[in-house]
ZAGUBA-238456 format. One line per field, with one value per residue (C-alpha): residue number from 1; chain; z, y, x. Coordinates in steps of 0.2 Angstrom, whole numbers, plus 2048, in hexadecimal, padded with zeros to 3 digits. Layout:
num <- (NUM  ...) .
chaine <- (A  ...) .
zz <- (Z  ...) .
yy <- (Y  ...) .
xx <- (X  ...) .
***
This chain:
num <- (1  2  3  4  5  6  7  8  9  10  11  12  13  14  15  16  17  18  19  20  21  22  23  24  25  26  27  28  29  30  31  32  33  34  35  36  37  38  39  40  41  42  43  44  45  46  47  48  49  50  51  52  53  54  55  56  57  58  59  60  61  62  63  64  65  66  67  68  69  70  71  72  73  74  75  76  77  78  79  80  81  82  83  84  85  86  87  88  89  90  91  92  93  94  95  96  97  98  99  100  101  102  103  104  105  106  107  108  109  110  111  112  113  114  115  116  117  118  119  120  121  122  123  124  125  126  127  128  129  130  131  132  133  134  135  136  137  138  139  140  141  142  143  144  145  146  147  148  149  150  151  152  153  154  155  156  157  158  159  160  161  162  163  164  165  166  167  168  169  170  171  172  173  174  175  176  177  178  179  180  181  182  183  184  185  186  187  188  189  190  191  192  193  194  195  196  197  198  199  200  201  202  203  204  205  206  207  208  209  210  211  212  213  214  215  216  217  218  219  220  221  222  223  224  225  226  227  228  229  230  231  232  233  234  235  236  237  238  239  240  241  242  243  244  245  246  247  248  249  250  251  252  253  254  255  256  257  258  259  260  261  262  263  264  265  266  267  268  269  270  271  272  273  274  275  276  277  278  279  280  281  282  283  284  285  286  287  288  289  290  291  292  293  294  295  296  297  298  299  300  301  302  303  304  305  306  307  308  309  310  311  312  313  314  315  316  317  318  319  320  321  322  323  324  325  326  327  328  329  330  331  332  333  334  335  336  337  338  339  340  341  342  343  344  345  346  347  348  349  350  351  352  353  354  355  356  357  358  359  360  361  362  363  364  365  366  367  368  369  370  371  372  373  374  375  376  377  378  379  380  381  382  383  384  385  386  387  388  389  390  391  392  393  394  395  396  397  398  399  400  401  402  403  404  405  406  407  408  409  410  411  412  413  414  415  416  417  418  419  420  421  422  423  424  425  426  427  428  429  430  431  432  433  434  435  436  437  438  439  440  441  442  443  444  445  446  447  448  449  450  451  452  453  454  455  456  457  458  459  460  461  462  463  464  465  466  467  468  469  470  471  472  473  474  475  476  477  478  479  480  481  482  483  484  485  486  487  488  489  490  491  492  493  494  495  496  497  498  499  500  501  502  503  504  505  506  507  508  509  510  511  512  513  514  515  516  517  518  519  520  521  522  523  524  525  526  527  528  529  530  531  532  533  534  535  536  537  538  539  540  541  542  543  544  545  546  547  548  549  550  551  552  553  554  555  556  557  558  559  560  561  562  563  564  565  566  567  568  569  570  571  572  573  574  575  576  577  578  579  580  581  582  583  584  585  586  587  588  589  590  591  592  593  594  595  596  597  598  599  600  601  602  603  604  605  606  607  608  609  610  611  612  613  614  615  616  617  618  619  620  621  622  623  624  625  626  627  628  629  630  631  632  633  634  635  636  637  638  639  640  641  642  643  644  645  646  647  648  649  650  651  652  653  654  655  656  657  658  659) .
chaine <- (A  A  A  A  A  A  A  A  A  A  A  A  A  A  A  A  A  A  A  A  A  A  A  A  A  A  A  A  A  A  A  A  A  A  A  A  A  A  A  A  A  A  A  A  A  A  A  A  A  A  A  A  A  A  A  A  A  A  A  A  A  A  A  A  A  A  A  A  A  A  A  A  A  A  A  A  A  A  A  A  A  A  A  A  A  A  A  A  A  A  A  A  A  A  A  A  A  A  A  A  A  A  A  A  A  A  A  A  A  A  A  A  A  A  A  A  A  A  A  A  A  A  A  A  A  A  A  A  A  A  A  A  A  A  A  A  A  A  A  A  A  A  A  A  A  A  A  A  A  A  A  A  A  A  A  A  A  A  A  A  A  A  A  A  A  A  A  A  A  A  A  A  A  A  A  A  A  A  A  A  A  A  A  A  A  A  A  A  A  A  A  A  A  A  A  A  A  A  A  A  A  A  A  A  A  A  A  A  A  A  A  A  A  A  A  A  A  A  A  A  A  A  A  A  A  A  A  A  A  A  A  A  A  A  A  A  A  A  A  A  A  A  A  A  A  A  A  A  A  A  A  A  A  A  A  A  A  A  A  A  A  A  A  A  A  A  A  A  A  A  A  A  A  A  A  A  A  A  A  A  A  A  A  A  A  A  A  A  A  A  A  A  A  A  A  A  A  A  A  A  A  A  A  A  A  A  A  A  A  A  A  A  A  A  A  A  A  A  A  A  A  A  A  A  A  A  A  A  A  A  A  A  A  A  A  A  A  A  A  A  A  A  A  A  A  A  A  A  A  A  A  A  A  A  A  A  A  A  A  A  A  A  A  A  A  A  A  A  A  A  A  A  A  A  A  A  A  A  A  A  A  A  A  A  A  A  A  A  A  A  A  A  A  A  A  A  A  A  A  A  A  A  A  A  A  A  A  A  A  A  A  A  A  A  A  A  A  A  A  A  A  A  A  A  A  A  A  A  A  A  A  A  A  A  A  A  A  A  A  A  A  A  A  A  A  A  A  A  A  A  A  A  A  A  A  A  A  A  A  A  A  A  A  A  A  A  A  A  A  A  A  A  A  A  A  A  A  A  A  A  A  A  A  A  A  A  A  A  A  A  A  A  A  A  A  A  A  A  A  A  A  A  A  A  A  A  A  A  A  A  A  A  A  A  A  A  A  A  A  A  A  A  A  A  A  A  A  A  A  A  A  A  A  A  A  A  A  A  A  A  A  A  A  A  A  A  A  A  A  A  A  A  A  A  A  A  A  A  A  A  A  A  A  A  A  A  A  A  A  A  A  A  A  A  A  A  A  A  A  A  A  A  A  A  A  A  A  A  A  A  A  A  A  A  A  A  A  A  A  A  A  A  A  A  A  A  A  A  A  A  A  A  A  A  A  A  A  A  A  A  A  A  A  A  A  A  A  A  A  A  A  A  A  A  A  A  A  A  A  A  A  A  A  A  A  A  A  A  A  A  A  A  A  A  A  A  A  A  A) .
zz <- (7CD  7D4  7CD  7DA  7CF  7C0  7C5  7B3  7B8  7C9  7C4  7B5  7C2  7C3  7D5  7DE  7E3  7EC  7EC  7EE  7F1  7EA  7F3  7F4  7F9  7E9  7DF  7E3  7D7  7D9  7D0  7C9  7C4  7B6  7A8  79B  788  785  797  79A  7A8  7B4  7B0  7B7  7B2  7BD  7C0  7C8  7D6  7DA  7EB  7EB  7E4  7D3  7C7  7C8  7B7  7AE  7AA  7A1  793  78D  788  793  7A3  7B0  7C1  7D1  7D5  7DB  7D7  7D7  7E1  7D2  7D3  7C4  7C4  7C2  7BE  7B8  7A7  79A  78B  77C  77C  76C  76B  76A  755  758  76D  772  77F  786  79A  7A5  7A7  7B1  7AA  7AB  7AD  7AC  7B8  7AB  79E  790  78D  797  794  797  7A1  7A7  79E  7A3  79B  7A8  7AC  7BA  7CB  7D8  7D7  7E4  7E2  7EC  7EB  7D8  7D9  7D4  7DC  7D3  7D4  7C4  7C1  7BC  7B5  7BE  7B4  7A8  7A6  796  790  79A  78D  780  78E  78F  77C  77C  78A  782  772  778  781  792  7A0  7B0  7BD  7C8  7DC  7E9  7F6  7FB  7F7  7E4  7E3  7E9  7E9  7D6  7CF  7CE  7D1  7CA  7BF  7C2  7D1  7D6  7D9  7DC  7D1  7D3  7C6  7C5  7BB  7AC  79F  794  79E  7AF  7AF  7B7  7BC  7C6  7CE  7E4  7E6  7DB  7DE  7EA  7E8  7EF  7FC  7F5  7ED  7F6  7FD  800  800  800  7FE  808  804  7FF  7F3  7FB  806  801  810  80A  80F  80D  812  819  817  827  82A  82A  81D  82A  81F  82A  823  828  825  81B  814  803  800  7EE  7EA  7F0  7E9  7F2  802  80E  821  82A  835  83E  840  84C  84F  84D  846  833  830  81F  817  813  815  81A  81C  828  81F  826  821  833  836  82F  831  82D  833  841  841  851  848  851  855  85E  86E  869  85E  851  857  848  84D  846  848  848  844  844  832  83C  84A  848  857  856  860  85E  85D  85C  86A  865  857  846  83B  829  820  827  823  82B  831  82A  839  83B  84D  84A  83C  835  837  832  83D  83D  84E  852  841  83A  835  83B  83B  84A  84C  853  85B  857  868  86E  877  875  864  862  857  849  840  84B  83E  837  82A  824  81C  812  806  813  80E  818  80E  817  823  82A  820  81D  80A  80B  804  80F  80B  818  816  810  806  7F8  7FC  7F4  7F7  808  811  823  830  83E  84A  83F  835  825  814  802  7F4  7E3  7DC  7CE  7D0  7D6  7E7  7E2  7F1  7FA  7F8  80C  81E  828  83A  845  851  861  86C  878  877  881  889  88E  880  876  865  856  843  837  831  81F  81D  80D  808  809  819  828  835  82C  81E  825  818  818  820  818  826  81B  823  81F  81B  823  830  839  82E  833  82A  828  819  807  7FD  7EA  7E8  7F4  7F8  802  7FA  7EB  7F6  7FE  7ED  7EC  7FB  807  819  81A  82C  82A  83D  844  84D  859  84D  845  848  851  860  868  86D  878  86A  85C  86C  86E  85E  859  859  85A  84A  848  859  860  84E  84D  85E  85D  84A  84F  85E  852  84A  856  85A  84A  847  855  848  843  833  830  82E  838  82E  81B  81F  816  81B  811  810  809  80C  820  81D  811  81E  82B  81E  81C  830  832  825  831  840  83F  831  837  825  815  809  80D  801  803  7F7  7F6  807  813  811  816  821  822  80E  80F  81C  80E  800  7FF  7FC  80D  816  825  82B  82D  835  842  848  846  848  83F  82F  835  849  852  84F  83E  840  84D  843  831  829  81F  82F  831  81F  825  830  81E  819  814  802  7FC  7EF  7EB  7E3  7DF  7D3  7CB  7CE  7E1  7E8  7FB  7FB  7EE  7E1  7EA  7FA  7ED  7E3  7F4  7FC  7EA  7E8  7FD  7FC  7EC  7F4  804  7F8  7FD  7F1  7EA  7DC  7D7  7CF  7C8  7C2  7B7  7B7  7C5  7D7  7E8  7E3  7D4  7CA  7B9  7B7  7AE  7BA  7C9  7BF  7BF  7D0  7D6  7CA  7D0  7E2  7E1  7D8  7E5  7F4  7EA  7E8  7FB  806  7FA  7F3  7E0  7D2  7CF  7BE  7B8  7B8  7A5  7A5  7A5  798) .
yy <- (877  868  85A  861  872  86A  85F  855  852  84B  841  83A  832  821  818  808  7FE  7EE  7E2  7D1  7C6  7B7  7A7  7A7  7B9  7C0  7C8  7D7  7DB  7EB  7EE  7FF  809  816  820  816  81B  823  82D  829  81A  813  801  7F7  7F0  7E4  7EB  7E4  7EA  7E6  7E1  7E7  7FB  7F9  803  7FB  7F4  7EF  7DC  7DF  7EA  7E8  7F4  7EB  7E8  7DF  7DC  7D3  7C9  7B7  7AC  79A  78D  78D  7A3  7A5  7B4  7B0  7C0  7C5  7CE  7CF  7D2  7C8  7B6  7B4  7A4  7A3  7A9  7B6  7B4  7B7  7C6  7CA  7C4  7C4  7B3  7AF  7B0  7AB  7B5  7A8  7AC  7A5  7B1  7B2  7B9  7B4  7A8  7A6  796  798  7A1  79F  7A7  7B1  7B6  7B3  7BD  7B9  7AA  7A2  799  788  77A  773  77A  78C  790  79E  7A6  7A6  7AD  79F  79D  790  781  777  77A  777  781  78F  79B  796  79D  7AD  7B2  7AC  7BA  7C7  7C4  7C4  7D4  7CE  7D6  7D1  7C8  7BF  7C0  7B4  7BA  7C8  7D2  7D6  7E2  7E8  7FB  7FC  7EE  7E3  7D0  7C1  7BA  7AF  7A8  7AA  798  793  788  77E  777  771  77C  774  778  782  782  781  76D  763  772  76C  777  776  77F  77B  786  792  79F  7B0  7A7  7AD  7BB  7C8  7B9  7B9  7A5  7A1  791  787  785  773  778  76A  778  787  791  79E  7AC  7A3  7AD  7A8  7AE  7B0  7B2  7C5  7CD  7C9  7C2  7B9  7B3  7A3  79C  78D  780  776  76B  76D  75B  756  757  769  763  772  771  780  788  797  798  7A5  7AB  7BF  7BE  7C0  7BB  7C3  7C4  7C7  7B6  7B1  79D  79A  795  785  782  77F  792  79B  7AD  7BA  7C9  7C5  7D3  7D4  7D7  7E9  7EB  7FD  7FC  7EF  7F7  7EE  7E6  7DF  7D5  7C9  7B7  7A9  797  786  77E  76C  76F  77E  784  799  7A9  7BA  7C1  7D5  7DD  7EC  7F0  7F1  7E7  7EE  7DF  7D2  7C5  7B6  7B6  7A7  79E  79D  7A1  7B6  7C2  7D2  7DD  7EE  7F6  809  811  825  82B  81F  80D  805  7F1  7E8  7D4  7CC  7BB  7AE  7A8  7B9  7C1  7D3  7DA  7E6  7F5  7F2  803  813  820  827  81D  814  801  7F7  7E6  7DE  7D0  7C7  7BF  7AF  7B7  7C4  7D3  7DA  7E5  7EF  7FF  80D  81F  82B  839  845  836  82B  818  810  7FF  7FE  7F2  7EF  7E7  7DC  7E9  7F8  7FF  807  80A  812  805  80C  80C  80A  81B  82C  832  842  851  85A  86B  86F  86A  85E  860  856  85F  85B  861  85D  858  85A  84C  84D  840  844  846  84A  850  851  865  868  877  87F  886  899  896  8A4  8AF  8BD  8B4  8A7  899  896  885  876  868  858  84A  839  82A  81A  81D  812  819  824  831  827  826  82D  82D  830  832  841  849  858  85C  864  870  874  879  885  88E  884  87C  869  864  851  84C  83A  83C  82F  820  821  812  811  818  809  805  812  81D  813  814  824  827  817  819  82C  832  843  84B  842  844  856  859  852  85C  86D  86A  865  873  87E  878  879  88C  88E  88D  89F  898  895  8A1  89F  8AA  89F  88E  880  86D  85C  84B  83A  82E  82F  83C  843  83F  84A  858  857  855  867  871  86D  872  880  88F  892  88C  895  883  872  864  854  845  835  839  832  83E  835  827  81C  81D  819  80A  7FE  804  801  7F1  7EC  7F0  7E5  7ED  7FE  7F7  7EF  7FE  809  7FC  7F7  806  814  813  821  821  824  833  83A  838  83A  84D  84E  853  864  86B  878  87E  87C  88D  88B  888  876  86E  85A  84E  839  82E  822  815  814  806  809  81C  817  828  82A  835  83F  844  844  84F  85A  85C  861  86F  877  879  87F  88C  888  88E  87C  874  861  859  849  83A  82C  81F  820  819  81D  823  82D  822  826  835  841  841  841  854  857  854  862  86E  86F  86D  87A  885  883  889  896  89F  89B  89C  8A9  8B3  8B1  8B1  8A1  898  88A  87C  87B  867  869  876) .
xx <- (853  84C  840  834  835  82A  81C  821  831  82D  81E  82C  839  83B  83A  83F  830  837  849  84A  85B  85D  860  874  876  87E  870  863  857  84D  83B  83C  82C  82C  822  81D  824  816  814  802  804  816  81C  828  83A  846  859  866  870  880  888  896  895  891  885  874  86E  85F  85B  848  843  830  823  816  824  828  81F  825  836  838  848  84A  854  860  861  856  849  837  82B  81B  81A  80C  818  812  81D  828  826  812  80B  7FE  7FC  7E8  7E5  7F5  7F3  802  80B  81A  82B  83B  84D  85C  868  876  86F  865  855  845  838  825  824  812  801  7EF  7E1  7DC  7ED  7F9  7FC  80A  815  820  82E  836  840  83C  829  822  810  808  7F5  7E9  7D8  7CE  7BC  7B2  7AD  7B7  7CA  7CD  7BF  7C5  7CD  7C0  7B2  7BA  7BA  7A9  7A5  7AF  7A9  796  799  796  79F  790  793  789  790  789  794  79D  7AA  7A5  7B5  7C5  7CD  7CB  7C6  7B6  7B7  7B1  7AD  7BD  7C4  7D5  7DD  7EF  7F6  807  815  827  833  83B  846  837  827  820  81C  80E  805  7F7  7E9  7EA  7DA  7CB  7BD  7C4  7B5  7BC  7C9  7D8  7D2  7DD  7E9  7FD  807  818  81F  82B  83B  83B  82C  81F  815  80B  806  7F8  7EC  7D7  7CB  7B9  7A7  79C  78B  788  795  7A4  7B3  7C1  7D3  7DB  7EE  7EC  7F9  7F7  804  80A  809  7FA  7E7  7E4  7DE  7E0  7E7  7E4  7F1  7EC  7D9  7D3  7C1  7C1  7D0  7D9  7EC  7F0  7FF  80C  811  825  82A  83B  849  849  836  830  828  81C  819  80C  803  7F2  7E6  7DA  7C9  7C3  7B2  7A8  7B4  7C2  7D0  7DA  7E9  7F7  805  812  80D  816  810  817  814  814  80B  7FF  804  806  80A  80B  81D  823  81A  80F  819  80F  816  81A  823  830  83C  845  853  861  85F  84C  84C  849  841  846  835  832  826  81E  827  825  825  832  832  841  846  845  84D  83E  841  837  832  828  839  83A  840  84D  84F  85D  85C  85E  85A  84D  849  83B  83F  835  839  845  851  85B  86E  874  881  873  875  866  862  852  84B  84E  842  83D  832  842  849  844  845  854  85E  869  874  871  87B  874  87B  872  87F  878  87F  877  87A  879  868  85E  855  858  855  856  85B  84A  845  848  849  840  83C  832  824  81F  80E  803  7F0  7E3  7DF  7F2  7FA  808  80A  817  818  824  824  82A  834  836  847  844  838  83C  837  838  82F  826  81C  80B  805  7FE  7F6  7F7  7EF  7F3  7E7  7E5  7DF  7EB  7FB  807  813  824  829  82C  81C  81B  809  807  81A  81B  82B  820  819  82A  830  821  823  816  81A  811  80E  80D  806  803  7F1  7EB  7E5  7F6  801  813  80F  806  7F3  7F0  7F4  7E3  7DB  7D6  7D0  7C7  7B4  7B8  7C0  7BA  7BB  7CB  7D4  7CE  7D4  7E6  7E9  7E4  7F0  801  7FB  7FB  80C  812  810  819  826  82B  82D  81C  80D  7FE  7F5  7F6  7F2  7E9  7E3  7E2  7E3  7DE  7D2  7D1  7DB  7CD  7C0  7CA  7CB  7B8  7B5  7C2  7B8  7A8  7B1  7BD  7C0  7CF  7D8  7D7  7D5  7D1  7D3  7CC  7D1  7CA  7BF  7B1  7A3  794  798  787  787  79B  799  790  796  7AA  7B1  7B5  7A4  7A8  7B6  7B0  79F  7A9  7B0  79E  793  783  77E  773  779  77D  791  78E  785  791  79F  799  7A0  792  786  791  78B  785  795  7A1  7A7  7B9  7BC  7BE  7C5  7BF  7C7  7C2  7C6  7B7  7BE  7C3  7B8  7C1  7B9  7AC  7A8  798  7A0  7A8  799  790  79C  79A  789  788  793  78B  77C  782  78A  79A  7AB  7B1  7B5  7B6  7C5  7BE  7C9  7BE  7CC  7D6  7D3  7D7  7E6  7EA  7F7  7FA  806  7FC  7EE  7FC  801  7EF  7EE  7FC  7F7  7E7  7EA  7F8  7EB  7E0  7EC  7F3  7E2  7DC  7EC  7F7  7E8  7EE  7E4  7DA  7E4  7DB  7EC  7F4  7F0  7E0  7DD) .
***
């Protein structure tokens, strides 16, 4: 038996979520995710781990837990909790505040509350930056202004310019700000706001601060005439009155975050996006600026970075970049020379720190193995530490899958295997298509885990399509401004390939996917019957009505131009109604604002009238994603259900959890 046996018992195993290392080297902390008490959501808990073998232990305990890791010059923990503060009588609304872990032991302490809560905090020097939601208008009247709201039952909003939400929640009617403070014995002293009336600039915003704690380098975004957003690079200096100095200011360009400030406070660096437009693709790259001078370049190459980290000497950086199905670290040099791949395997890193002598500690998954804490050399050595949750064994073999398209490019998949899988008893097919759409299969996932379907008998084909990211430009190229033909194209070819495989049966198989993954789901049952099932989650439907109602309008019209034009019609699923036959299962949330409700139900009501066999699994509180762990069981019962009637022919069996 394995926890991919019972749905419960996967959906109840903890997970590692990020590290950080403290300053000197000697500490990694780990943010572990979990089932609440009570089973009905996942919170978050620090733990240690040790450096040199130990057992990994934990350092919080609260009902309402523990979010994000920073430590202080000093080696003290700062995070982010909305446990109630024992030292306040009867605390209003519980908000979360920033706290404080002792490194010398003890038990934390608030050191920071604002009434509309705080999100992300940045430690340097003698200073702490963190982000707060404000309400415009007088200060001190703030917390007074949001009972009166509540109190009057008043939840409107009143937008004057765009965005008015984000994935899955509204915004407004506060403004994010970042405020700044000096860390005393008790509190956060001297706090002083560094952006006064923001409006929606750092809404969706990463800063870091420099190491000597006088500089806060920051994501700030721009309105422009026509719905078109733009993000600059700004610095506030922490002891000033908030006057901005811009940094990297490109027309048709963003530089987002995550934001990483050199050791020696002189470099900044962050990710540069190439706005995309109906011929132009999107190109990302690791930028590099020069926190005196302004002066910038773009470092890494074609590589894609994921997340990054300086190196001790502030000359290089650590980066982990999507490459062929794998995201290794490569040391990237700070002055545009060619990186270098540092991990040969097949891993897939993420949360990258760098200790003082070079090692490296990072989380390593891949899409066999569960991400847990590592140590790796500068010269790629790679070893397990002991971590804070299980990475429990897989239910089967992976093997990678190679083919041909037709236009002539290459292209790979990773082919799941299930345990009993043979020639002489072949396992049905599952095409799983994976979202973005500039993504790629690389990596352990926990929301949609192809190891569940192993355990039950199914084959997942997990291919990277043109549009996927890690195989260079040439590679978005073909399928920007062409996702249904090129995409459609390139999957039934891995397909092909894949049931080459005498372990597989071409005569069961199923597709699905997510979000773009969703939208291809939708674009195959228009285009080819050659599948039992089809299961579309989260997916585009009809593009037009799609284009202007998620909650990042202009990026999508950059790339289909202006609503109603001819690419929209040539590319929207919704005009191959007609050709649907294949049984399809739907599922959305209510409160996804990315694929907003409205291609769900669209995509719903369409294939009732066309007559075609589907059903609809709706979520009322759950976004893009499905998070809370009862719904994620929901969500393979049903899905499993589904297949098991259409590709094995069993009798339909309406899932236990939602009887």
């Amino acid at each position: 038996m394995t926890p991919f046996s019972d749905i419960r018992e996967y959906v109840g195993l903890p997970r590692v979520t990020s590290l950080r290392l403290s300053p000197d080297g000697n500490r990694l902390v780990s943010v572990v995710q979990a089932p609440t008490p009570d089973g009905r959501s996942y919170g978050t808990s620090l733990w240690e781990i040790p450096l040199d073998g130990g057992a990994p232990h934990r350092l919080t305990r609260s009902v309402k837990g523990e979010a994000g890791v920073e430590f202080t010059a000093s080696g003290d923990i700062l995070f982010g909790s909305r446990r109630p503060d024992p030292q306040v009588k009867d605390p209003d609304e519980e908000v979360p505040a920033l706290w404080l872990l002792p490194a010398a032991g003890g038990e934390a302490r608030q050191v920071a509350r604002r009434p509309g809560g705080i999100a992300g905090f940045a430690a340097g020097g003698p200073n702490v930056v963190f982000g707060a939601d404000v309400l415009p208008g007088d200060e001190a009247t703030e917390a007074d202004r949001r009972k009166a709201r509540q109190e009057a039952g008043i939840s409107a909003v009143l937008h004057e310019d765009y965005p008015v939400r984000h994935w899955d929640h509204d915004l407004g009617p506060g403004e994010v700000r970042l405020f700044a403070g000096t860390l005393g014995d008790d509190r956060l002293t001297g706090v002083r706001d560094l952006t006064p009336q923001p409006g929606k600039a750092l809404f969706h915003s990463d800063y870091a601060i420099t190491p000597d704690g006088a500089t806060v380098v920051a994501n700030w975004m721009l309105n422009l005439p026509g719905g078109e957003l733009r993000w600059l690079l700004v610095a506030i200096e922490t002891g000033g009155d908030g006057t901005r100095r811009i940094l990297s200011d490109q027309e048709g360009h963003d530089f987002e975050g995550p934001v990483k400030i050199s050791p020696d406070g002189r470099l900044v660096a962050c990710v540069r996006v190439v706005h995309a437009d109906t011929e132009r693709i999107p190109r990302t790259a690791l930028w590099i600026v020069d926190l005196a001078s302004g002066e910038g370049r773009a470092v890494g190459g074609e590589l894609w970075p994921t997340d990054f980290a300086w190196a001790p000497d502030s000359r290089s950086l650590y980066m982990a970049a999507d490459h062929r199905g794998r995201r290794p670290i490569f040391h990237v040099p700070a002055d545009g020379s060619e990186p270098v791949r540092v991990t040969p395997d097949d891993g897939a890193y993420l949360s990258l720190n760098v200790a003082c002598d070079g090692t490296l500690y990072a989380l390593r998954g891949a899409v066999d193995r569960a991400p847990g804490p590592v140590r790796v050399t500068a010269g790629g050595e790679v070893r397990e530490l002991a971590s804070p949750a299980p990475r429990p064994e897989v239910p089967g073999t992976l093997r990678e899958v190679t083919a041909t398209a037709d236009d002539g490019a290459d292209l790979r998949a990773w082919l799941v295997l299930p345990p009993d899988a043979s020639a002489e008893s072949p396992a049905p097919l599952l095409l799983w298509i994976h979202g973005g759409p500039l993504s790629s299969w690389n990596d352990w996932s926990w929301r949609w885990n192809p190891w569940i379907m192993a355990q039950r008998g199914y084959a997942v084909l997990l291919p990277d399509p043109c549009l996927s990211t890690g195989y260079g430009q040439e590679t978005i190229r073909r399928g920007w401004g062409d996702w249904g033909p090129r995409t459609h194209a390139d999957l039934m070819s891995i397909t092909d390939a894949a049931l080459e495989a005498p372990e597989a049966d071409a005569t069961r198989t199923a597709a699905m996917g997510g979000s773009f993954g969703g939208y291809m789901a939708n674009w195959i049952a228009g285009h080819t019957d050659r599948f039992q099932a089809i299961v579309a989650h989260a997916s585009l439907w009809h593009l037009d009505q799609f284009a202007g109602t998620t909650d990042a309008a202009m990026y999508w019209q950059r790339e289909f131009g202006a609503p109603g034009g001819e690419r929209y019609r040539a590319l929207s699923p919704h005009m191959s109604l007609e050709a649907v036959s294949t049984p399809m299962l739907v599922i959305h949330g209510d409160k996804d604002y990315r694929v907003p409700i409205g291609e769900g139900l669209r995509l719903w009501w369409d294939l009732r009238r066309a007559g075609v066999e589907s059903k609809f699994l709706y979520f009322p509180d759950e976004n893009h994603w499905v998070l809370k762990p009862g719904n994620v069981v929901v969500w393979y019962e049903t899905m499993l259900a589904f297949l098991d009637r259409h590709v094995l022919g069993r009798e339909w069996k309406r899932p236990e959890s939602l009887s």
